[in-house]
Structure formats: C-alpha cells, structure tokens
FIROKE-54996 format. One record per residue (C-alpha): x, y, z; residue in three letters. Coordinates in steps of 0.2 Angstrom, whole numbers, plus 5000, padded with zeros to 4 digits. Example, Ala and Ser with C-alpha at 12.3 -4.5 7.8 and 13.67 -1.06 7.14 Angstrom:
2
506249785039ALA/506849955036SER/
END
This chain:
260
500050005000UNK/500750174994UNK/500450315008UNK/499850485003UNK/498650595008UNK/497150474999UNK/497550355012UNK/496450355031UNK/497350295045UNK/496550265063UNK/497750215078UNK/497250175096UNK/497950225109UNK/498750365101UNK/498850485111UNK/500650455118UNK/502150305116UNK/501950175103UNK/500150245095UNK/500750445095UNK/502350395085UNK/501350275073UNK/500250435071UNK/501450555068UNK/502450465055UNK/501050385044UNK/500350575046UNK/502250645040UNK/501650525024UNK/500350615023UNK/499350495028UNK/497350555037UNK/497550495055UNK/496150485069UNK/496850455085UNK/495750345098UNK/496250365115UNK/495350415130UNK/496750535137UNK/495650695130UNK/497250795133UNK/498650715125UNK/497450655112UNK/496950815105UNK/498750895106UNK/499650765096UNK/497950785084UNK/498150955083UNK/499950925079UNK/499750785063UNK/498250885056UNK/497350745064UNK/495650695072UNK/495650655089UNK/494350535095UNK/493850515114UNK/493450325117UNK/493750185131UNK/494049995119UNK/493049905129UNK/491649995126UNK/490549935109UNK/489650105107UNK/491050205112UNK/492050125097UNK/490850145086UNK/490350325088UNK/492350335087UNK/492450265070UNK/490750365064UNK/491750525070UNK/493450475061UNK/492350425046UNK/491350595046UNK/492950695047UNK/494250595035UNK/493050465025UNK/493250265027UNK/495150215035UNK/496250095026UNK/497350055039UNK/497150015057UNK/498350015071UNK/497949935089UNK/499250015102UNK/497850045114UNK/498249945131UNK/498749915150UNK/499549795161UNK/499949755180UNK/501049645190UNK/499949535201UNK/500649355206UNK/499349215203UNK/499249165222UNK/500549245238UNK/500249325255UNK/499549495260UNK/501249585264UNK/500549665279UNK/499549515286UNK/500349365278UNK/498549315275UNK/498449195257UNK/497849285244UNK/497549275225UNK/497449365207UNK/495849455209UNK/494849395193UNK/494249565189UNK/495949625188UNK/496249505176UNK/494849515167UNK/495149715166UNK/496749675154UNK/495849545146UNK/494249675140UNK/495849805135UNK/497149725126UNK/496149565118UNK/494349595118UNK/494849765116UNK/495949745100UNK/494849615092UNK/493249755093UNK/494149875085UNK/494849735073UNK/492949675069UNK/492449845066UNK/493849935054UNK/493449775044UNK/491849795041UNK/492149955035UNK/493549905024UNK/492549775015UNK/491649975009UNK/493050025000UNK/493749984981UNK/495249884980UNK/496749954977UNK/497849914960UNK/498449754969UNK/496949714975UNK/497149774993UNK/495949835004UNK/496649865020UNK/498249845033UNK/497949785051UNK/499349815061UNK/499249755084UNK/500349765096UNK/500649605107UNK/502349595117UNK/503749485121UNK/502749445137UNK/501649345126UNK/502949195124UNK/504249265138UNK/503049325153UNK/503749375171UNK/503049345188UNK/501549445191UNK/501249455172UNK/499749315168UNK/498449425163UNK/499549535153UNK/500449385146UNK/498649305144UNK/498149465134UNK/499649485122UNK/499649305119UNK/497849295113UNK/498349445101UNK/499649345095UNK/498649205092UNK/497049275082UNK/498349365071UNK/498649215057UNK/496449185057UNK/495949345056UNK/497249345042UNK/496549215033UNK/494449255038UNK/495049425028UNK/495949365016UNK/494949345000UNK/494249525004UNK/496049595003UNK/496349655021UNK/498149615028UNK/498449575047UNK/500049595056UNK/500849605074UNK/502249665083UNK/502949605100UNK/503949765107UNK/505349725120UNK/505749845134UNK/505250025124UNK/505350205131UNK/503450215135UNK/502750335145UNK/502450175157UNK/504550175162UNK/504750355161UNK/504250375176UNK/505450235183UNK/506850255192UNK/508650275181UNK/509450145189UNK/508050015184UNK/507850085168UNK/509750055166UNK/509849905172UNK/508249855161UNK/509449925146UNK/510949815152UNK/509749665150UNK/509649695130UNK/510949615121UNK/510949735109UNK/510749875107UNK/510949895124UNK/509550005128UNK/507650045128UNK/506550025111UNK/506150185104UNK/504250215100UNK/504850265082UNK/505650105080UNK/504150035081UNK/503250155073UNK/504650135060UNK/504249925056UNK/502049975058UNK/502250085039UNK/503349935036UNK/501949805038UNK/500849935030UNK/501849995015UNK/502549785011UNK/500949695002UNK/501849525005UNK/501949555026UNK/500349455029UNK/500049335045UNK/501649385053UNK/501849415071UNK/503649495074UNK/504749525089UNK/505549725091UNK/506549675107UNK/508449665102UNK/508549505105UNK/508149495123UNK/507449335131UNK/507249355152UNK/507649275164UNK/506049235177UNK/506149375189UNK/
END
C-alpha cells in the first residue's frame, strides 16, 4: 500500500508511546489519521499536531468504538489502515500472601479480566469493526483493501512473575493474528503484529534510572530501551509491504528473560 494523503489511517491508543509515533509518521506520509484514545488531553494535542482527528473512546466499550469510527469516518472518510496500540498491564502473582498480614491471597479475577476486555477483547472490537468497513471500500491496483497492524509483546511467549493476565492478553493477540488473516483474506485486508521488548513508553518513564538502566543492560543489543519510532518505523513497514501478511514479529533486540 502506497501512503499519501488518499489513504485514512485510525490508531488506538494514540495519544502517547507506541500509537502517537505510529500517528505522527503515517501522518508525516501524509497519511489522514484519527487518533482513539481516552486521554482527551494528550489525544487532542498530538491531533492538533498531525492535522489529525482526535477521538475520545474507552476499547472495551462497543458503542464508544463505534461512535469513534462514525466520528473518524465523518471527518476523513472510510480508513484503510488500522493500528491497535491501545492497552494496559499490572504485576499481580497468581496466588501469595497479603504483605502486611501474611494472609493467602490470589489474582483478583476482575483484575484479570480488566486486561483481558483492553488488550484482547479490546483489539479484536476494533479489529471486527475497521473490517467491516473496509470490506466498503474499492480495492486498490493489487487488490488490497486494508492493513491491520496489533501490538502484542514479548510477554506473550516470555511472561514474568505477576504477568498472567497481561501475558494471557498479548498471547491471545498473538494467536488470532494468522485467522483473522485468513477470515479476511479473499476480501483483501492484511493482518500483522508486533511484539515490542522493553520500549521507552510513557509506562517506564516514570521509573527509576537505575532500573531503567539495568532494564537496558538486559538487551543484548542494542543495549537499551525500544524507541516508539522504531516501532512506529516496522507498523508503515507491515503497512507499505503487500507480502507482510500473517506475521507476528518480535521488536525486542533480541532479549529473552530470565523469570524474575
């Protein structure tokens, strides 16, 4: 898919990390970009920024979603690409002891099941619905209709302790990528996902400098933090190559962890 300004673009969780960077460059293609996010702030500044549409909308909300896509739709027509960087996580271990009390406890499931509505149920709405408005459009010269880009993790084949929902999550991204592929395929809509490493989010920025750096040392190389563009950098890749289809790719620099 060639990138100009006849090309929509929506990308969730764009207001900040992974999704603003993804917006900013398909938008420096001239790409028309709405951002989802439900941080009305950010959202709207890096909107105003790209020439953009912001959208306020919470994933796990069907009616929220779709008055989103009727917003992005009013203002830029039908999008041809879709990325997912809308998500969360938390560190929770399955089972342990209440530090102050010593008291057994567990995961509380709706805890769990948060992650799970966000980053799965979540991506897989947003997924169902850009497609069907897709199947709308005329093919392009080669056919193509559409370029579906998610983000899963490294945590989705190489979780930590406390990470079973999120790793839960990620994984079940990773695993509906190839059939959503193939339910889309005869209508021209490619589906792809990348699973970031450690990145400079806005999630570590608040960390501490000696974790981050001892997070960097654990990258073989290049020894430090993912850069969102990076990301953003391989997301036009997976839009821009026709063949890329199916694929769920590791960002991550060749890191595999040790439990911790």
């Amino acid at each position: 898919m060639k990138l100009d300004s006849s090309i929509v673009a929506v990308v969730t969780g764009g207001a900040s990390g992974l999704g603003a960077a993804t917006a900013r460059a398909l938008a420096a293609q001239g790409v028309k970009v709405a951002i989802f996010d439900f941080a009305v702030e950010k959202g709207e500044a890096v909107a105003k920024e790209i020439g953009g549409v912001f959208c306020k909308v919470d994933v796990t909300s069907d009616s929220e979603v779709d008055a989103a896509f009727a917003k992005a739709r009013a203002a830029h027509g039908q999008e041809r690409i879709l990325v997912n960087c809308a998500g969360t996580g938390n560190a929770i271990k399955t089972a342990g002891r209440d530090k102050a009390t010593g008291q057994p406890t567990h995961f509380p499931l709706d805890a769990f099941n948060r992650i799970i509505q966000i980053n799965l149920v979540g991506t897989f709405r947003c997924i169902a619905k850009s497609a069907q408005g897709m199947l709308s459009l005329a093919p392009l010269a080669d056919g193509e209709r559409g370029a579906i880009v998610n983000t899963a993790s490294v945590a989705a084949e190489d979780g930590q302790m406390g990470q079973a929902a999120y790793s839960a999550s990620k994984g079940g991204v990773v695993g509906m990528t190839l059939p959503i592929a193939r339910d889309l395929m005869n209508e021209g809509i490619r589906v792809n996902t990348i699973l970031p490493g450690i990145f400079n989010t806005p999630l570590l920025q608040g960390a501490p400098e000696n974790v981050k750096a001892a997070l960097s040392a654990s990258v073989p190389f290049p020894k430090r933090l993912g850069l969102p563009e990076e990301y953003a950098q391989l997301a036009l890749t997976m839009i821009t190559n026709g063949y890329f289809n199916g694929e769920d790719v590791r960002l991550d620099g060749a890191i595999r962890m040790a439990p911790r």
